[in-house]
N, CA, C and O of each residue as an XYZ file, in Angstrom:
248
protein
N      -6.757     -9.827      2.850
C      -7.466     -8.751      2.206
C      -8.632     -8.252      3.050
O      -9.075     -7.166      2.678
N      -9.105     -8.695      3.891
C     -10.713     -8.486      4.421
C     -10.292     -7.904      5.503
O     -11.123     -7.307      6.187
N      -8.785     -7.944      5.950
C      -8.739     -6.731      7.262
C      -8.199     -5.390      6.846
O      -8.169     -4.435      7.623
N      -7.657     -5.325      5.265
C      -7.853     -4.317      4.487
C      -9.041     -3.501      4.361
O      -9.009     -2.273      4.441
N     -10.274     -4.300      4.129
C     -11.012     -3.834      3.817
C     -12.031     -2.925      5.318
O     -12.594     -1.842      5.477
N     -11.770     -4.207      6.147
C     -12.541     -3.630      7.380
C     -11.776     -2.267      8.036
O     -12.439     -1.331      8.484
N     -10.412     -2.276      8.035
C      -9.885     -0.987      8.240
C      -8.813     -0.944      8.023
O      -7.996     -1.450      8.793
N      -8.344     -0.109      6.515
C      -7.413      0.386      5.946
C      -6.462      1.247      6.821
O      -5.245      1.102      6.931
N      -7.064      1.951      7.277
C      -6.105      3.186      8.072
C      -5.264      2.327      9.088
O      -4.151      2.832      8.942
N      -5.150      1.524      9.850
C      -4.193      0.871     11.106
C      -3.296      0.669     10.693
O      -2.283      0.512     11.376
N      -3.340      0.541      8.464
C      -1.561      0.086      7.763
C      -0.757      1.523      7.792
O      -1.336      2.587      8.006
N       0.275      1.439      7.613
C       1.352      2.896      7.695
C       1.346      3.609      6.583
O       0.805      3.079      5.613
N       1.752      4.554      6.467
C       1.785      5.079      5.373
C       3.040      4.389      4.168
O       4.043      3.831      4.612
N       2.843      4.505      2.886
C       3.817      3.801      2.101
C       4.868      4.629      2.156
O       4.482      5.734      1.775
N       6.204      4.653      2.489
C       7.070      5.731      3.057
C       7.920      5.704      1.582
O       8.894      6.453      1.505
N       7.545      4.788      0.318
C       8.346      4.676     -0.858
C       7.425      5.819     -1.571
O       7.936      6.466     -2.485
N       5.977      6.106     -1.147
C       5.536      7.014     -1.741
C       4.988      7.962     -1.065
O       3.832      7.650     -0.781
N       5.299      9.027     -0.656
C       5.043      9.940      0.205
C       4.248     11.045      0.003
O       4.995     11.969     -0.318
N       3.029     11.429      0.035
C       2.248     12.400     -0.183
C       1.689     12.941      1.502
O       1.659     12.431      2.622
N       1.322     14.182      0.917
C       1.184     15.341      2.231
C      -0.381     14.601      2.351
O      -0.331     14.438      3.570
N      -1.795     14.010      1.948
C      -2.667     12.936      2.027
C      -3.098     11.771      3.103
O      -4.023     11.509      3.872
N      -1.549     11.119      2.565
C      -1.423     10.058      3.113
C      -2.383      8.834      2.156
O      -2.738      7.727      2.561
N      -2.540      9.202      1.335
C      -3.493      8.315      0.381
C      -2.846      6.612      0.370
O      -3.456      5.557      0.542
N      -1.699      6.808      0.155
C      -1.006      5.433     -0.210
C      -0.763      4.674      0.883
O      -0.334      5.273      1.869
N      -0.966      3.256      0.970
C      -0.557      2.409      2.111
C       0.182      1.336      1.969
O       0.520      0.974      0.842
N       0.513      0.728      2.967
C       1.164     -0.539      2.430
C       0.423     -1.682      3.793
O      -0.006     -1.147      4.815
N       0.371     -2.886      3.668
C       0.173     -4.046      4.221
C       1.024     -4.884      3.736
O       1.361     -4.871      2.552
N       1.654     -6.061      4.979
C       2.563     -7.024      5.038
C       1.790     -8.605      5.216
O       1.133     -9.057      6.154
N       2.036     -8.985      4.382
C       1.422    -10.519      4.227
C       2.893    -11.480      3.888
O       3.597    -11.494      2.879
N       3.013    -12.306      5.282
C       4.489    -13.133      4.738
C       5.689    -12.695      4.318
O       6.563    -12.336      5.106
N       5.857    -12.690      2.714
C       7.015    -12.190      2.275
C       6.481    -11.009      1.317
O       7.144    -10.536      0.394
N       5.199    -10.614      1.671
C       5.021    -10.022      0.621
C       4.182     -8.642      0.899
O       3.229     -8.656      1.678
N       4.565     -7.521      0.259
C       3.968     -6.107      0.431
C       3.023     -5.653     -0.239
O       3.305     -5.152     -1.328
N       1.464     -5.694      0.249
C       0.626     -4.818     -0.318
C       0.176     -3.523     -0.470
O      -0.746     -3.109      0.232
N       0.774     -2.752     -1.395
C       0.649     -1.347     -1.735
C      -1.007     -0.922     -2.023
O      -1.645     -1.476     -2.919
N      -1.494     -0.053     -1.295
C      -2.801      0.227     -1.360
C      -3.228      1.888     -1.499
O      -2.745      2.648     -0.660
N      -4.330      2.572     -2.786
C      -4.470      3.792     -1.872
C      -5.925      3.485     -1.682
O      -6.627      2.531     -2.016
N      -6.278      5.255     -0.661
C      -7.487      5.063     -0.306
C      -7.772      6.293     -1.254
O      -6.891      7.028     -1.700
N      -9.212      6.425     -1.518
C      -9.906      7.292     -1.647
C     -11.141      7.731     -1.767
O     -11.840      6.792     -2.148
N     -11.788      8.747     -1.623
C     -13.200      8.514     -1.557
C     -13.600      7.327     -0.784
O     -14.448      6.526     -1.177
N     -13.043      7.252      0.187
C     -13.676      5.502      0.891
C     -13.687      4.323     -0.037
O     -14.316      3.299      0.227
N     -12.926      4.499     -1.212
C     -12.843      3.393     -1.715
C     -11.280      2.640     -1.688
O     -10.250      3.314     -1.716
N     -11.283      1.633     -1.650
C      -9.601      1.257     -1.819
C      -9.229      0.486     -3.001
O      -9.777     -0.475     -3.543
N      -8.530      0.914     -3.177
C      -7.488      0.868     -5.006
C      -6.418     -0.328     -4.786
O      -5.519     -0.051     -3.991
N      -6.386     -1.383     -5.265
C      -5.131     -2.371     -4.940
C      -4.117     -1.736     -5.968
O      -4.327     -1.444     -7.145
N      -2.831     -1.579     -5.140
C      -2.132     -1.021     -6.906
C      -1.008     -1.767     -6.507
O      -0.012     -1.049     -6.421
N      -0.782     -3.096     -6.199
C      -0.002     -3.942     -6.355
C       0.397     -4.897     -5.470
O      -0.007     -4.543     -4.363
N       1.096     -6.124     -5.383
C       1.513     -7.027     -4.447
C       2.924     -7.021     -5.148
O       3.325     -7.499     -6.209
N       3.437     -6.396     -4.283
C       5.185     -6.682     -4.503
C       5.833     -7.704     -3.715
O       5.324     -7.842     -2.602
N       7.044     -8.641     -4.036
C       7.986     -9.218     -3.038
C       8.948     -8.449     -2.271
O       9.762     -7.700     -2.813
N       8.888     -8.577     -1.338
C       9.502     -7.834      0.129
C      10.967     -7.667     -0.309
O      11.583     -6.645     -0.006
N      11.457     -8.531     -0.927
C      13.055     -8.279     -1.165
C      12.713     -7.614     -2.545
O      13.772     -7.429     -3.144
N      11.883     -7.283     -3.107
C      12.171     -5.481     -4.412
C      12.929     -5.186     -3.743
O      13.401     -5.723     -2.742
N      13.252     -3.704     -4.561
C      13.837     -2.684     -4.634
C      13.217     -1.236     -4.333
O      12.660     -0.951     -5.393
N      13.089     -0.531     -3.740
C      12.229      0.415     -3.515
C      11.700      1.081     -5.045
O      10.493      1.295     -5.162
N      12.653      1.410     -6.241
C      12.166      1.958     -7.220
C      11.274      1.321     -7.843
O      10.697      1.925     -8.748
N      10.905     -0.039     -7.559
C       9.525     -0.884     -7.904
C       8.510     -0.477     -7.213
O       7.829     -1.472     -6.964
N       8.054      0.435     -6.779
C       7.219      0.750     -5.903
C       6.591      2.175     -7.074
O       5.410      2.424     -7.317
N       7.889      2.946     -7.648
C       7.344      3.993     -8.288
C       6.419      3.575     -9.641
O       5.748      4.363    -10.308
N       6.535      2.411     -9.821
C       6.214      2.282    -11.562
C       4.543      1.744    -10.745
O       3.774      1.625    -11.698
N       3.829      1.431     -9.527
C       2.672      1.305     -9.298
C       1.649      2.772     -9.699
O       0.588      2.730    -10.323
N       2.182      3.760     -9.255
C       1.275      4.732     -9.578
C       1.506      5.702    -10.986
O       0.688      6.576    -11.274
């Protein structure tokens, strides 16, 4: 979490949720995907998913 915090932007964009922004991110920890947005310089956790989901688990975060 704390290299989240020190700099969000180096993660990719979440390509399950795609905005013209780029608000939404994702980070990889192990087996597991952290979905993030940014805004206002603040960052929003909007979930820790397992890597083997399904992509449509990704829509019910926002």
């Amino acid at each position: 979490m704390s290299k989240i915090i020190e700099n969000p932007l180096i993660y990719s964009e979440c390509e399950n949720l795609p905005t013209k922004s780029k608000i939404y991110r994702e980070a990889t920890y192990k087996t597991w995907l952290i979905v993030f947005k940014i805004k206002n310089y603040i960052i929003i956790i909007l979930g820790v998913l397992s890597g083997k989901r399904k992509s449509s688990s990704f829509k019910k975060l926002i």
